[in-house]
Residue, then its C-alpha position, 0 to 999 in steps of 0.5 A: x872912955x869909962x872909969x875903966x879906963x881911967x884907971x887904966x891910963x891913971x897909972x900909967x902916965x903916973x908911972x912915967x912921971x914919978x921916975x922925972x927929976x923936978x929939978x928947974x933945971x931939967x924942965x922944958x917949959x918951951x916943950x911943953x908949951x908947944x906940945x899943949x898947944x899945938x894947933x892940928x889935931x892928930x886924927x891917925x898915927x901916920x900924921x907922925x912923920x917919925x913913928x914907924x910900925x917897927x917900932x915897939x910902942x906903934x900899937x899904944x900910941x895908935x890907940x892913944x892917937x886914933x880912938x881916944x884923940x889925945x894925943x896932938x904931937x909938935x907942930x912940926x909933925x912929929x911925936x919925938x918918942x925917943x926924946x926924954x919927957x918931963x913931969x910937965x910934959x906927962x902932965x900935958x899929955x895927961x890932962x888931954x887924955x882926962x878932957x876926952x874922958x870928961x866929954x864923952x862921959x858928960x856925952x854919955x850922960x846926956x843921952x842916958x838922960x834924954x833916953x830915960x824913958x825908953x830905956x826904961x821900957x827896955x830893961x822892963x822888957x828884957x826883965x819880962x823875958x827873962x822871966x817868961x823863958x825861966x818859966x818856960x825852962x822850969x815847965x818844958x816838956x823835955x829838953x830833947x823832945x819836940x811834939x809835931x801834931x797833924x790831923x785829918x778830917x775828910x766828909x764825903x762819899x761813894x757813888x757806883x755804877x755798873x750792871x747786875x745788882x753790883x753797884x746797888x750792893x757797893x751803894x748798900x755797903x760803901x755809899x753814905x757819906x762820911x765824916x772821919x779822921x786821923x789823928x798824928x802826934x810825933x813826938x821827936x827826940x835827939x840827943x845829939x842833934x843828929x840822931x832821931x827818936x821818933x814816936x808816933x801815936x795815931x787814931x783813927x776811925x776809918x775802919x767802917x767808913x766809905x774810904x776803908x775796908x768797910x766793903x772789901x769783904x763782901x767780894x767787893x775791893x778797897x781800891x777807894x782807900x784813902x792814906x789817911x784811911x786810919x784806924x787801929x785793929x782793936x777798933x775807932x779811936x784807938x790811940x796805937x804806937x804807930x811808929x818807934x824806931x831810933x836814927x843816928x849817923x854811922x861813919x862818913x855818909x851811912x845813917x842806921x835805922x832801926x826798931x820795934x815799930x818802923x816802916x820800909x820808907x823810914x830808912x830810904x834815903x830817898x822817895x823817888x816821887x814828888x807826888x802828892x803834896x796833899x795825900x788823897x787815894x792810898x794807890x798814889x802814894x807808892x812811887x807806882x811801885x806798891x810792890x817794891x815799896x810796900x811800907x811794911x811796918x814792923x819790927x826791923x832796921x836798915x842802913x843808908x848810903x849817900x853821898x852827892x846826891x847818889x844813895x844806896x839803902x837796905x833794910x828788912x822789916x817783920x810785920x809780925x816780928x813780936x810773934x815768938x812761933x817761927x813756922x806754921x802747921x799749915x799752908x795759909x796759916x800765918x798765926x806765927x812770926x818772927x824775924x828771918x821765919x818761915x811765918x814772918x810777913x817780912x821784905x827785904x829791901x835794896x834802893x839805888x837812887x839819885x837826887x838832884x837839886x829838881x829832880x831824882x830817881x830810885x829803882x828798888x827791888x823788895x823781896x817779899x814772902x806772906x803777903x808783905x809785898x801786897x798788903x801795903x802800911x795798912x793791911x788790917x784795913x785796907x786788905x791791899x791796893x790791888x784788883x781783887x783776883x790779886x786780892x784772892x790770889x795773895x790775902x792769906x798765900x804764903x809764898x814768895x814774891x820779887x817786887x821790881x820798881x822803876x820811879x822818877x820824878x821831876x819839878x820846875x824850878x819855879x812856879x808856873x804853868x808847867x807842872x812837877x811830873x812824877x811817874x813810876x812802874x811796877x812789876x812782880x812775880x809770884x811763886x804760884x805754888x803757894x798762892x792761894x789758887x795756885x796760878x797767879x805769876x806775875x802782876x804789874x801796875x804804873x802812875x803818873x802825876x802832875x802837880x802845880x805849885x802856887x796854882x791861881x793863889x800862892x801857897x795853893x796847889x793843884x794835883x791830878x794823878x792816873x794809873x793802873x792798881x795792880x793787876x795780874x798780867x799772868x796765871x796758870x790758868x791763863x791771862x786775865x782781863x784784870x786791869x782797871x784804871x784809877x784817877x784822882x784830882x784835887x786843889x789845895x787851898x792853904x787857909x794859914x800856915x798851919x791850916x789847909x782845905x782839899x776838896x777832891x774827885x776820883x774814878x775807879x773804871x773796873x776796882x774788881x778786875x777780872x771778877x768784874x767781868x764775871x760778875x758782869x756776864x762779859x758785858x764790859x758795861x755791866x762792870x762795877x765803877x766807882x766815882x768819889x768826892x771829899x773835902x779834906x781839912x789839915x791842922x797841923x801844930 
């Protein structure tokens, strides 16, 4: 008991003293000596035979009786509450009270005492706290605003094979080795703890390297692009808004997304993959659907639905929504843009999925007209993900196009031998009037992935993934020989937390398609493939 509560009783016991005739004639010395002396000590409120919890001061003698113990009764087990009390027997019961105080502060300060030393230690560290998180609250960066770094480093190369001059050109376009990056800082503002404004600054300088475009303009594909393939079009180490978009919730169970700088898979309520947990080919990373989700990135916004694991999600995006031109003066001129034009390289997006607690899927269906459903996140590098003849039939049409996509995924609730699958397929029709020859109809293209976690180490993963890259399956002029097949694998070793290894292979069987058998006079062994190995290293911070 402190002093606190001394003075606290002090006047209390007082009080009932100071209204008592001291008269000898009303003490009760007898009383008096029984109360004081009385031998058991009362440890709980209903040793009182005679106090009962209706009654109107139960709750004060249980603290006097209970916390404080000094409170004894009579020895025949009774308090006697009703009974009038003398100044004797208030003195009594007062002089008990002020013995537990005595004991527990002398208690007290023999442990301050025999603690001294650490509970000097103590308050000097709490002091050194205070004083770093005032420093910390007076330089901070923003009291809304966190910063998420990631950046990518990845050496490696080509290798090609393949008859008739080709792979000797591919080898002297695309086949050094390599030594790139791309570099990430998300800068996360909320200021409500439920919305999200998001921006990105990103650098790169893939734009020459083996893994870009450096050779697609030379008849060849960039089929071996990979997603951190990065560089800016004003040229290498360009830092870029890469993405500004603003996230808040809307009413019971819709989130609004919208902005200058936002992508088709920002405002999807869900990605129906669980392929890869490293990136390493650009092909894999679309759900098997490139079409359907193109991550056009631009000006636009959307508007979600989801509620016990079911979702419904729409959006549009404008590549060129900055451009004020709305039309064009020619078929193949796209130097204008805006939202909702004739010349804005835009889709329009509707998901409708599911997410469990281990698995999921999403069909989606995008509406696409300029190109957007072909180009993917980074058309002015990579010039697409697909063969070439849908390349040439696309790059600069200005047609429409309906992008279908069909994508699942599953994962084992614990690690082991038996590996998450992700798979996903792909299809789309083409307005073949406004391709750019004028014949191709139709596309298709599929994947399917599997990965390990915790894989021989816990904290790594191993991955592979094959499919086809999209391929036209229809034209006026007939059906083309235009598959290929692509395949990747690679192991993660998690050096830390926040550090990571990735060395990687992939294989490209036919990356130009139906030119590949033309180049190679129908001789299917002449066609061009491509073989490709990388180390890849991530910090994040």
């Amino acid at each position: 008991m402190n002093l606190f509560h001394k003075l606290l009783l002090a006047p209390a016991a007082l009080g009932l003293m100071a209204p008592m005739a001291a008269s000898a004639a009303d003490m009760n010395l007898a009383g008096v000596k029984q109360y004081a002396s009385a031998d058991e000590q009362v440890t709980s409120i209903s040793q009182f035979s005679d106090v009962q919890p209706t009654d109107w001061a139960y709750q004060a003698l249980s603290n006097l009786v209970e916390r404080y113990g000094c409170v004894a009764g009579y020895p025949n087990g009774t308090f006697q509450g009703k009974k009038a009390m003398t100044r004797f027997e208030a003195a009594a019961l007062l002089n008990a009270c002020l013995d537990r105080v005595t004991e527990v502060t002398d208690q007290l300060k023999k442990l301050m005492k025999e603690f001294e030393k650490e509970l000097a230690i103590l308050k000097g560290r709490v002091d050194g706290l205070e004083a770093r998180v005032g420093t910390l609250e007076a330089n901070q960066f923003s009291t809304t605003t966190k910063l998420k770094g990631s950046t990518y480093w990845v050496m490696g190369g080509n290798s090609f094979g393949g008859g008739n001059g080709r792979s000797e050109i591919a080898s002297w376009l695309a086949g050094g080795t390599t030594f790139n990056y791309d570099l990430r800082l998300d800068l996360d503002t909320s200021f409500t703890g439920k919305d999200l404004l998001r921006t990105r600054l990103r650098a790169g300088n893939f734009g020459a390297s083996g893994f870009g475009s450096a050779y697609s303009s030379e008849g060849l594909a960039a089929l071996n692009a990979l997603e951190v393939g990065y560089q800016e079009t004003n040229g290498a180490n360009t830092v870029e808004i890469n993405r500004l978009f603003y996230q808040f919730p809307l009413g019971n169970g819709f989130t609004f997304t919208g902005g200058p700088r936002v992508r088709q898979d920002d405002m999807l309520a869900m990605w129906p993959s669980a392929y890869p947990a490293d990136t390493i080919l650009d092909v894999f990373t679309y759900a098997g659907a490139p079409g359907a989700y193109s991550k056009n990135l631009g000006g636009g916004a959307g508007l979600w639905w989801q509620k016990d694991g079911f979702s419904v999600s729409a959006n549009y995006v404008s590549s060129n929504a900055d451009n004020g031109q709305p039309g064009y003066t020619m078929v193949g001129d796209l130097s204008g843009g805006g939202i909702m034009t004739q010349s804005a390289t835009s889709s329009t997006t509707v998901q409708l999925g599911y997410a469990g607690s281990n698995w999921g899927t999403a069909f989606a269906y995008t509406y696409s007209q300029n190109g957007a459903s072909i180009y993917g996140s980074n058309a002015d590098l990579y010039g697409g993900n697909a063969t070439l003849l849908a390349l040439i039939a696309l790059f600069s049409g200005t047609g429409t196009s309906n992008n279908y996509g069909l994508s699942a995924y599953w994962s084992p609730k614990t690690s082991g031998y038996v590996p998450s699958i992700s798979a996903g397929w792909g299809y789309s029709s083409y307005d073949a009037a406004n391709t750019l020859d004028g014949g191709i109809t139709a596309a298709q293209n599929w994947y399917v992935g599997m990965q390990w976690a915790d894989a021989f180490v816990k904290g790594n993963s191993l991955g592979m993934a094959v499919g086809q890259p999209t391929f036209v399956t229809a034209a006026n002029f007939g059906t083309p020989d235009d598959a290929g097949y692509a395949w990747e694998w690679w192991y993660k070793f998690q050096v830390t937390d926040h550090i990571s290894v990735t060395p990687a292979i992939f294989y490209l069987s036919n990356p130009l398609g139906q030119v590949g058998h033309l180049l190679a006079g129908g001789n299917g062994s002449n066609v061009l493939t491509n073989f490709g190995g990388l180390i890849k290293t991530t910090f994040k911070f």
